[in-house]
C-alpha positions in Angstrom: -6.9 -9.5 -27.8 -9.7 -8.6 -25.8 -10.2 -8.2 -22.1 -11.9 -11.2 -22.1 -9.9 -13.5 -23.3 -6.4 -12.0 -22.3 -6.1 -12.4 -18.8 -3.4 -12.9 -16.1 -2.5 -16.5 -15.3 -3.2 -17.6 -11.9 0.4 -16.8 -10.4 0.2 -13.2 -11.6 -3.6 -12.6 -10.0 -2.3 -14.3 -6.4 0.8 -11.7 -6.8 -1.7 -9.3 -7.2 -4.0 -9.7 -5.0 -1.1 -11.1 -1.9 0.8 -8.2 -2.2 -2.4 -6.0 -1.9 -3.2 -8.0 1.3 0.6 -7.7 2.3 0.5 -3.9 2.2 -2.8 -3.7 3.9 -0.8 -5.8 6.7 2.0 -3.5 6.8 0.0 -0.4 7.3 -1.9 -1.8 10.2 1.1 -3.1 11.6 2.4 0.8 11.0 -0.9 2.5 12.1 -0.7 0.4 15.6 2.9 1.1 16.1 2.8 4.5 15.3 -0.2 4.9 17.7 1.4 3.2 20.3 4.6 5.5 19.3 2.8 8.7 19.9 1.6 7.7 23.7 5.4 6.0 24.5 8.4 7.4 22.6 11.1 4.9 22.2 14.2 4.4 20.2 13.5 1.1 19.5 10.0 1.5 18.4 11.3 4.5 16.4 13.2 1.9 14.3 10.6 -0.8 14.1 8.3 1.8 12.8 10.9 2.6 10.1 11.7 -1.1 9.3 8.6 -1.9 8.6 7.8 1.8 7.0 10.5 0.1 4.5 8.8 -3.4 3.9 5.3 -1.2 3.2 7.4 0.9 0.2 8.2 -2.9 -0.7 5.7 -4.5 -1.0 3.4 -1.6 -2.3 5.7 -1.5 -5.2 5.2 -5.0 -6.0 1.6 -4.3 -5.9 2.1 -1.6 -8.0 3.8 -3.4 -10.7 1.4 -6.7 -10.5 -1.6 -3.9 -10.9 -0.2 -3.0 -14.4 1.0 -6.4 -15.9 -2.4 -7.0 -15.1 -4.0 -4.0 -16.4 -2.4 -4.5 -19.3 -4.0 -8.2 -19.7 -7.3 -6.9 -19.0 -7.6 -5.9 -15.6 -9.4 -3.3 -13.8 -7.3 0.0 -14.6 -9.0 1.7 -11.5 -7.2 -0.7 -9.4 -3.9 -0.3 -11.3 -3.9 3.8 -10.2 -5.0 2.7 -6.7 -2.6 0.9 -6.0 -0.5 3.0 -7.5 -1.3 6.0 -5.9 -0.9 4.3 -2.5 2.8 3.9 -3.4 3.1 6.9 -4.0 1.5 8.1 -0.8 3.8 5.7 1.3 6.9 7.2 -0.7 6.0 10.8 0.4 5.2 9.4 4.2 8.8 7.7 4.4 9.9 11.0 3.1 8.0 12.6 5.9 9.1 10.4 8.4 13.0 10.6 7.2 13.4 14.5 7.5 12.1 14.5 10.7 8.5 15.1 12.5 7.9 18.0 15.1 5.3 19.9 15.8 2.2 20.0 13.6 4.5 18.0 10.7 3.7 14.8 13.3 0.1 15.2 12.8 0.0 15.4 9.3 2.4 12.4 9.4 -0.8 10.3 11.4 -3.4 12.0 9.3 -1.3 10.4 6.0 -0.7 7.6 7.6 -4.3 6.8 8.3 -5.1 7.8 4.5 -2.8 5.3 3.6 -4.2 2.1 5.2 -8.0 3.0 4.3 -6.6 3.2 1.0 -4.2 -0.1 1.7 -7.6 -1.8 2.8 -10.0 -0.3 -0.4 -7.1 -2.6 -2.7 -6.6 -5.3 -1.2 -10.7 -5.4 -1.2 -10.6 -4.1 -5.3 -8.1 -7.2 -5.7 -10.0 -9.9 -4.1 -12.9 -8.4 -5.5 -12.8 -7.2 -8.7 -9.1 -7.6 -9.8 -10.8 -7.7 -14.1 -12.1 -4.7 -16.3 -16.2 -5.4 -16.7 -16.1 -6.9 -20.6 
C-alpha cells in the first residue's frame, strides 16, 4: 500500500492531532504554574504541579502512540519522533521533579521544562499541519 492511499481514518488523525493539542495544553498549564511556583512556594501548588506533570506523561503518550499508528499508514515519520521525543523529555522531567530540585538542579528543571512546551507547541502545529508523509 502506498502512503497515498493508506491513510488513518478520521478518528485516528483527531486522536492525533487532540492529544498533540492536549499536551501543548498541559505544558502551558505546567510552564505557568511552575513560574508562579518559583516566585510563591506552596504545598499545594507543589502537588498541582505534579498532578498535572502526571496528565502531560498521559497524554504525551497517547500522542506518542497515535504518531506511529499513523506513521505506519502513511504519516509524517518526523512527527512520529517528535512527538516521541517529547515523551521522552517529559519522562526524564517527572523524573527530575520526583528526586527532588535544589540548587542549580531547579534551573535545569525550568530550562527542560521550557524545552518541552516549544516542542509541545512545534507538534501540535506538525499535527494540524502536516500530520501525512509528502507522496
Amino acid at each position: 500500500m502506498t502512503a497515498t492511499t493508506d491513510r488513518p481514518n478520521a478518528g485516528q488523525l483527531a486522536l492525533l492531532r487532540y492529544s498533540s493539542l492536549a499536551t501543548a495544553i498541559a505544558a502551558l498549564l505546567q510552564f505557568l504554574l511552575g513560574g508562579y511556583m518559583f516566585t510563591s512556594p506552596s504545598a499545594t501548588l507543589a502537588d498541582t504541579h505534579n498532578i498535572i506533570g502526571l496528565v502531560t506523561i498521559g497524554v504525551s503518550l497517547i500522542a506518542t502512540i497515535a504518531g506511529f499508528v499513523n506513521r505506519s499508514r502513511g504519516g509524517n515519520s518526523g512527527l512520529a519522533f517528535h512527538i516521541l521525543g517529547t515523551f521522552i523529555l517529559t519522562l526524564v522531567q517527572f523524573s527530575l521533579g520526583e528526586i527532588g530540585l535544589s540548587g542549580s538542579m531547579v534551573m535545569v528543571h525550568m530550562a527542560l521544562g521550557t524545552a518541552i512546551l516549544v516542542s509541545a507547541i512545534a507538534m501540535t502545529t506538525l499535527a494540524f499541519r502536516k500530520p501525512f508523509a509528502r507522496s
